[in-house]
N, C-alpha and C positions, 0 to 999 in steps of 0.2 A: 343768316349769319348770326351768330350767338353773339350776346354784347359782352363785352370786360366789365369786369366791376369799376367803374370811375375810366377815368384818363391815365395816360401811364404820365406820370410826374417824376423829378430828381425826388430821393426819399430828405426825410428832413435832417439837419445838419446833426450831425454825433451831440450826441446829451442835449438838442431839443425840449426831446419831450418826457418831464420829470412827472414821479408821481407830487401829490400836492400834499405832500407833507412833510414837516420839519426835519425830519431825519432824515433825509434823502438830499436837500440840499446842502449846498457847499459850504454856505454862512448861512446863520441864523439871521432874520429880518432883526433891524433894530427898530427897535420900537421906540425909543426914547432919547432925546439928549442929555447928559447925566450932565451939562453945563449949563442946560437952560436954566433961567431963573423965573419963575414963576409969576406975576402980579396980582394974584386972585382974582383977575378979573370977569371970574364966573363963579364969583362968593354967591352963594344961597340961591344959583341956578338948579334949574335938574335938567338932566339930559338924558334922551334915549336913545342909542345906540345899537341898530340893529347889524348883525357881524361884527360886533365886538369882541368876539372869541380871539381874536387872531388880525394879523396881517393892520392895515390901514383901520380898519376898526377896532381892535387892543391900542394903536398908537394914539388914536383920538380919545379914548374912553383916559388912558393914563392920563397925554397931555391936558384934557377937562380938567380929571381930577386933581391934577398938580395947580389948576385956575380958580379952583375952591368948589367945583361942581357937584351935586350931588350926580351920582350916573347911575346908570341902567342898563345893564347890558343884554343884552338880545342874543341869543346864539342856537342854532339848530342840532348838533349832534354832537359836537367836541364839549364834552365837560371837562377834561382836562386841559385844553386851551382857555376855556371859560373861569377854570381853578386859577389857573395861571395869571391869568389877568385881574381879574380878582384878590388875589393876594398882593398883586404890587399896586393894587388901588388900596389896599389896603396901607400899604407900605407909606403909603404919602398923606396917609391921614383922613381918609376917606372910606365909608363903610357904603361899598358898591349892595345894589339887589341884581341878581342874575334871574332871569327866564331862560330854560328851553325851550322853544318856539318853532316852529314850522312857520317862516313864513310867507308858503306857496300857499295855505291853506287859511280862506277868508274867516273861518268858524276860529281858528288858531288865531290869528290875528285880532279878533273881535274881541275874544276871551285875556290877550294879552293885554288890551287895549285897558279894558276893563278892570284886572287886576292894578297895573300901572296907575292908574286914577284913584282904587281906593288909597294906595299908598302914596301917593300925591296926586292931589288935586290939580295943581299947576304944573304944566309943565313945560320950559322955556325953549329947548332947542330938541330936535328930532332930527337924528343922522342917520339917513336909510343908504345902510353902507353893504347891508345882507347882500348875499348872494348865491351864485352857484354855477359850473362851465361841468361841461362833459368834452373830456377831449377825444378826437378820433384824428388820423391822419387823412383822412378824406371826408371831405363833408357828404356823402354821399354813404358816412357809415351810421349818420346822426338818425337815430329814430325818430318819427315823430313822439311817441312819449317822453325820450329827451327832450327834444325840442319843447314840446309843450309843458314839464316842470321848470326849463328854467327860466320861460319865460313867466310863468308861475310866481316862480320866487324871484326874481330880478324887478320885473316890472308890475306885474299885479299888486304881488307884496305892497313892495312901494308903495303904489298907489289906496291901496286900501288903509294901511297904518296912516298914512296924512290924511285921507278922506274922514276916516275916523275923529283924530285929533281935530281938522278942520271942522268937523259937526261939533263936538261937544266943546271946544277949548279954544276957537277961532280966537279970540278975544284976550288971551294970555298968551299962545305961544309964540315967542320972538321970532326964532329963528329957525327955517328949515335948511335941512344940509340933504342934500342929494347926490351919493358918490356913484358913480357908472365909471367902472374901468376905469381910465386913469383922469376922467375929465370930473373936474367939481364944478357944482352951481351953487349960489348960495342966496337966496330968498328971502328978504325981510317980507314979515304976514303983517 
C-alpha cells in the first residue's frame, strides 16, 4: 500500500502562513518607543549585533544606540533593512558599522570576528539574535539541507561568534545576550 505524504491534518488557519516580509504584513514591527527617554547608560560601550537588520535585532541595535552605544550590526542578505536601521542609528546620534555576514558559515564568522576587533578592540556586549526558519506546512517537507542551514545559522553561528570573542576578549566583554525565539538569556562573563 503506497504511503501519503504526511498525515492528513486541519489545514492551517486562513492568513497563517505569511511570507517574511515587511510588505506583506498588516503593521509594520515597531521597533521603538518614541517616549522612551534614554539614560546613556551604554555611553562608550560597543555592541555587536547579530540580525540586526530587522525585527528584535534593529529594535535592540536603536534602543543601544539611544543608551550611548557604539553598535554593530551584523546582517546576512537584507541591505535595505540593514540601510534602514542604520540610518535611524544614525538619527540618534550614533555612527553604526554594518557587516554582511553569513552567519552559518565558520570561515564568515571568523573573518567577521576579525574585522570587528580591528575596528574595536574592546568589545562590551554581543547579542546573537541572527537567524533563519524555513517554513513548510508539514514537517515532513523540511529537507535535510534545510534543516542543516538553519541549524547552521541559529546555533553554530551562535556558538562560534562567542567562542571567538570568548578566546580573544574573555577578559573585557561584559555582557552576552543570546536571543532564541522569543526566550532571552542574559550572561554576565
Amino acid at each position: 500500500m503506497p504511503h501519503e505524504h504526511g498525515p492528513k491534518s486541519q489545514g492551517p488557519k486562513k492568513g497563517y502562513l505569511q511570507k517574511d516580509e515587511d510588505a506583506y504584513l498588516s503593521e509594520q514591527p515597531k521597533l521603538e518607543a518614541y517616549d522612551y527617554a534614554p539614560d546613556q547608560s551604554l555611553k562608550d560601550k560597543v555592541a555587536v549585533i547579530t540580525g540586526g537588520d530587522s525585527g528584535i535585532g534593529a529594535a535592540t541595535a536603536i534602543l543601544f544606540a539611544k543608551e550611548g552605544a557604539q553598535v554593530v550590526l551584523v546582517h546576512y542578505e537584507s541591505d535595505a533593512d540593514a540601510d534602514r536601521t542604520a540610518k535611524r542609528i544614525s538619527e540618534v546620534g550614533k555612527e553604526p558599522l554594518a557587516f554582511a555576514t553569513d552567519s552559518g558559515s565558520e570561515d564568515a564568522v571568523v573573518e567577521l570576528a576579525d574585522k570587528i576587533t580591528e575596528k574595536f578592540p574592546k568589545v562590551d556586549i554581543l547579542v546573537n539574535n541572527a537567524g533563519e526558519q524555513h517554513v513548510h506546512e508539514h514537517s515532513q517537507d523540511i529537507t535535510a539541507a534545510e534543516f542543516t542551514r538553519t541549524f547552521q545559522t541559529n546555533v553554530l553561528g551562535m556558538f562560534m561568534l562567542t567562542k571567538h570573542y570568548s578566546c580573544y576578549l574573555a577578559n573585557m566583554m561584559r555582557s552576552l545576550i543570546q536571543l532564541r525565539l522569543l526566550h532571552m538569556q542574559v550572561h554576565q562573563l
